[in-house]
N, C-alpha and C positions, 0 to 999 in steps of 0.2 A: 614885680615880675622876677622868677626865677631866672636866675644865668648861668652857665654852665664855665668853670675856670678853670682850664686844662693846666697844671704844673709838672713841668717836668724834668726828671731827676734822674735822669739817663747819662749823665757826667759824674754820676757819684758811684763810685768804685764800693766794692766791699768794706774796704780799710778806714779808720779811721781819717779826718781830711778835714779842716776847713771851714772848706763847702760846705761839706757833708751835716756838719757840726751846724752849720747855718739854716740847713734846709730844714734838719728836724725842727730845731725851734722855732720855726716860723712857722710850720706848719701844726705845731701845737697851738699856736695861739689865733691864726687865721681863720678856721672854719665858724669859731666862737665870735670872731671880729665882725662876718660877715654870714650870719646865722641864715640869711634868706636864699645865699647862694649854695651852690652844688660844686665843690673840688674834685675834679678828677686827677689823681696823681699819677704818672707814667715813670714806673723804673724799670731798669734794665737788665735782662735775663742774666747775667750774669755780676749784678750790682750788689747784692746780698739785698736788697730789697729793703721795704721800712722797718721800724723795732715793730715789735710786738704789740706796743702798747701805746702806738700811734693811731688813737683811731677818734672820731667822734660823725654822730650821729648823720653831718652833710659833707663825709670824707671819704673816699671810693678810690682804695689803689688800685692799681691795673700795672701788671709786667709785660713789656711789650719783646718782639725778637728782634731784641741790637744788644749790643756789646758799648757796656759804657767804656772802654777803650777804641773805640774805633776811629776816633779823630775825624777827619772830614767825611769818611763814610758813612760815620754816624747822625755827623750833620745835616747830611743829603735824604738818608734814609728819612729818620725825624721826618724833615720837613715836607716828604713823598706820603708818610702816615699822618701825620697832623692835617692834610689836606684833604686826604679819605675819611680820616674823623668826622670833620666836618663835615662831609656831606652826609655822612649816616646820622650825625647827632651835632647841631649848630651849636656852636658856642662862641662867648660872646669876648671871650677875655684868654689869654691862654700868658702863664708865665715861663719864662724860657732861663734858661744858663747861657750865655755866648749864644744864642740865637736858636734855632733860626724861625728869621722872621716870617710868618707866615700868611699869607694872603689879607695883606694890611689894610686892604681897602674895606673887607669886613669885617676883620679880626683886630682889637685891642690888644695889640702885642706889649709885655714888660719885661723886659729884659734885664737879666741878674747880672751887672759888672763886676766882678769879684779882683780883675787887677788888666793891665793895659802890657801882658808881657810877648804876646805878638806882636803888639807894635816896637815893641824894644827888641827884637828878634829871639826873643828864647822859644824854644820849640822846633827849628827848625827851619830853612829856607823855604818852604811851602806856607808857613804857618805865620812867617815874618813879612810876607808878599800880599796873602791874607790879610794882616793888619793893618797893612798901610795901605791898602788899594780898596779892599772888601769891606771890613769889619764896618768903615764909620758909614757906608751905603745902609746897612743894616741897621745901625742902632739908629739913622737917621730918618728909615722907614718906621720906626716903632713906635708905637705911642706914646710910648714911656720910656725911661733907662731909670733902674736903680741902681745906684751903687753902693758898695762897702763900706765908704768911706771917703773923706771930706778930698781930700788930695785927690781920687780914683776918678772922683766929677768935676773938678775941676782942670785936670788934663784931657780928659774925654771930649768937652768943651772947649775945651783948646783948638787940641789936636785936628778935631773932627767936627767941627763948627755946627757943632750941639744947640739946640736952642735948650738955654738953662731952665726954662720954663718949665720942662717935661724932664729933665736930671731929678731926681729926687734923692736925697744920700739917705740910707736906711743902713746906719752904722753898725758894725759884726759889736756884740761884747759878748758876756764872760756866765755861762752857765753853772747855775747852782751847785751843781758837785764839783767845783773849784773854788766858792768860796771858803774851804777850810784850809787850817794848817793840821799838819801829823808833826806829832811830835816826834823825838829824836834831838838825833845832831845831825847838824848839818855841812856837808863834806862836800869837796869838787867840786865838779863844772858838766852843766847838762846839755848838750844842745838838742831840739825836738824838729829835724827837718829832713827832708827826703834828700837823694843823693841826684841831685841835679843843680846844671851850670850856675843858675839864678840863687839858693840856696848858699854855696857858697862854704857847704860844710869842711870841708877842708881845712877852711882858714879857722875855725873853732879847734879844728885836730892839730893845727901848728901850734895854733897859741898857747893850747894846755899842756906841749912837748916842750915848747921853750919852757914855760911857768914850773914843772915838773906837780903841776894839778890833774889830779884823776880828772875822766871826761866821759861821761857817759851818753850814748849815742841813741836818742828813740827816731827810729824812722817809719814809726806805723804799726799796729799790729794789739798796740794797747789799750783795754777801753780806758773809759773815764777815772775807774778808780784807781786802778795802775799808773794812767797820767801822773792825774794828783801826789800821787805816793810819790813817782819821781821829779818832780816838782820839789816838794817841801822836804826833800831828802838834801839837794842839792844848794850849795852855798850861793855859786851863780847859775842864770841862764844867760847861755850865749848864744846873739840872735847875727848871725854873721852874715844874711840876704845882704843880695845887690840889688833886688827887687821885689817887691812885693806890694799887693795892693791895699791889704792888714795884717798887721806883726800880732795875728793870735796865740802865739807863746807866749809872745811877750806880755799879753794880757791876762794870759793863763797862769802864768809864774808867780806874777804879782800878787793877782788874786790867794794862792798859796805861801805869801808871805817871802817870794821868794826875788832877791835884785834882779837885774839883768843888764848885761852888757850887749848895746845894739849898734847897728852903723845907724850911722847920720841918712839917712835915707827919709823919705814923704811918707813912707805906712807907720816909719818909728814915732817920727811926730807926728802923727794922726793922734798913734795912744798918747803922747804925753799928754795933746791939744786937750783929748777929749777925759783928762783930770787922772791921768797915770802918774803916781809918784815914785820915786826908786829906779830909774834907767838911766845909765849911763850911755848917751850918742858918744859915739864915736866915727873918728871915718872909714871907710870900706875899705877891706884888704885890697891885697893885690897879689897875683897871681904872674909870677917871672919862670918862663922856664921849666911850664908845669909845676912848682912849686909855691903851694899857697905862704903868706906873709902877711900879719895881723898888729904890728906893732902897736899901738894902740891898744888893741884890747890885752895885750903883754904886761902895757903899762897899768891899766885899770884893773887887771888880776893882782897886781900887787899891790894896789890900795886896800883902806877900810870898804866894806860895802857900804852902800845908806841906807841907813837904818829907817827912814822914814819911806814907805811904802804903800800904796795905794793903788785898785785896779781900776780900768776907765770907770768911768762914770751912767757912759752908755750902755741900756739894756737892752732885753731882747723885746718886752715887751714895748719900746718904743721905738723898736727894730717892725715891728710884726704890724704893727699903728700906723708906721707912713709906708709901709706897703697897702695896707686896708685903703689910703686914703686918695695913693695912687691909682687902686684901682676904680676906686669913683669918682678921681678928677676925670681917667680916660672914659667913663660909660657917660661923661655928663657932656 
């Protein structure tokens, strides 16, 4: 029997992201995973929509009218049209970002945990009330929860008294156009992170003013090859999150041949766990005063790098596998 598996990708902005980086390649490899089903994919009118050259024979995008900035309106809406869907056209499984979970009693919902930062309150007082009151209702209605990453499920489980059963970790790693180096020399300090609380970029821009290290800032905007470039340009990456659910720079870097200095944080050792070599933990700034302070990575700017270097071990294609497999534990 044909099933109809709504995925949707109305959380992914134009810009480079992550997520974003996650969604394509899973969706390169799923429709081939699961040849007998029919993927409907939903992004968002102002999302920049899929690449070009995302398609295969049982893969049908569709742009729908939300704004993938919308935050909880967008949530609402989503789940007011995934409910009209289905009545025009039944389907049996639908994958979601942060939710929302959608009329569970007939719907196989899977839900994508990318990191638990509402429940740590970043984003907002709305968003942090959300986490601790709402979000674990949801993922507890679901059929499934995937997550990121080994640490992202077993706080979820924690937290949210998750039955581990239906947790499934479908680990982010490190896409083909990052496994090269560019030649050159190799100069400064790179950090690759947007300008918000949780990021932490700041304490990156202290460290390389104390160290008198050039520091070069990506917050979005670059594709893959541009990445890359500045990646293997760069002597360090500096991964300075208070939070995260996976340190994909830091797995990106690597992969480019390139160290990195991270906090001591559960997404940092997620990469090492899963066979990252070349990071230096460290502990997490701190922020007095408005004024960020990184001592630590002050100190590890003025060491040798290590020279022995290596990026996770996890692929996509065993990313894209225990999602496939997820969705025939829920249809069984």
């Amino acid at each position: 029997m044909t099933r109809m598996i709504v995925i949707d990708c109305t959380p992914y902005g134009p810009e480079p992201s992550g997520a974003r980086r996650r969604g394509e390649e899973i969706l390169r490899r799923l429709p081939g995973l699961l040849p007998d089903d029919v993927f409907e994919v939903h992004w968002a009118a102002d999302g920049g929509g899929p690449p070009a050259d995302l398609a295969a024979e049982n893969l049908v995008h569709a742009t729908v009218a939300v704004s993938c900035r919308g935050g909880a309106r967008r949530w609402f809406r989503r789940g007011r049209d995934l409910v009209r869907r289905r009545r025009d056209a039944a389907f049996t499984h639908l994958l979601t970002d942060h939710g929302p979970v959608v009329a569970p009693e007939k719907v196989c919902n899977l839900v994508t945990l990318h990191d638990l930062r509402f429940l740590h309150g970043y984003g907002g007082r709305a968003r942090a009330l959300y986490g601790r009151f709402a979000y674990g209702r949801s993922l507890r209605r679901a059929a499934g929860v995937i997550a990121v990453a080994p640490s992202v499920a077993a706080e979820a489980i924690e937290r949210y008294g998750l039955d581990a059963r239906r947790v499934h970790v479908a680990a982010n790693a490190v896409g083909a156009a990052f496994h090269a180096e560019a030649a050159g020399e190799r100069t400064g300090a790179l950090v690759v992170a947007r300008d918000e609380p949780r990021k932490a970029r700041g304490a990156a821009v202290a460290a390389a003013r104390e160290t008198g290290v050039g520091l070069t800032i990506v917050d979005g905007g670059l594709d893959d090859a541009g990445l890359r470039e500045a990646y293997a340009r760069a002597r360090w990456l500096l991964a300075p999150s208070l939070l995260e659910g996976y340190g994909m720079p830091v797995a990106e870097a690597l992969a480019c041949g390139t160290p990195v200095i991270a906090t001591d944080i559960a997404a940092h050792r997620d990469v090492v766990a899963l066979g990252a070599r070349g990071v230096v933990l460290v502990p997490t700034p701190r922020k007095v005063g408005g004024a960020w302070s990184w001592p630590e990575a002050v100190r590890a700017l003025g060491e040798a790098p290590p020279t022995e270097l290596a990026a996770p071990t996890a692929t996509w294609d065993e990313a894209a596998a225990c999602i496939a497999a997820a969705i025939r534990d829920a249809a069984s």
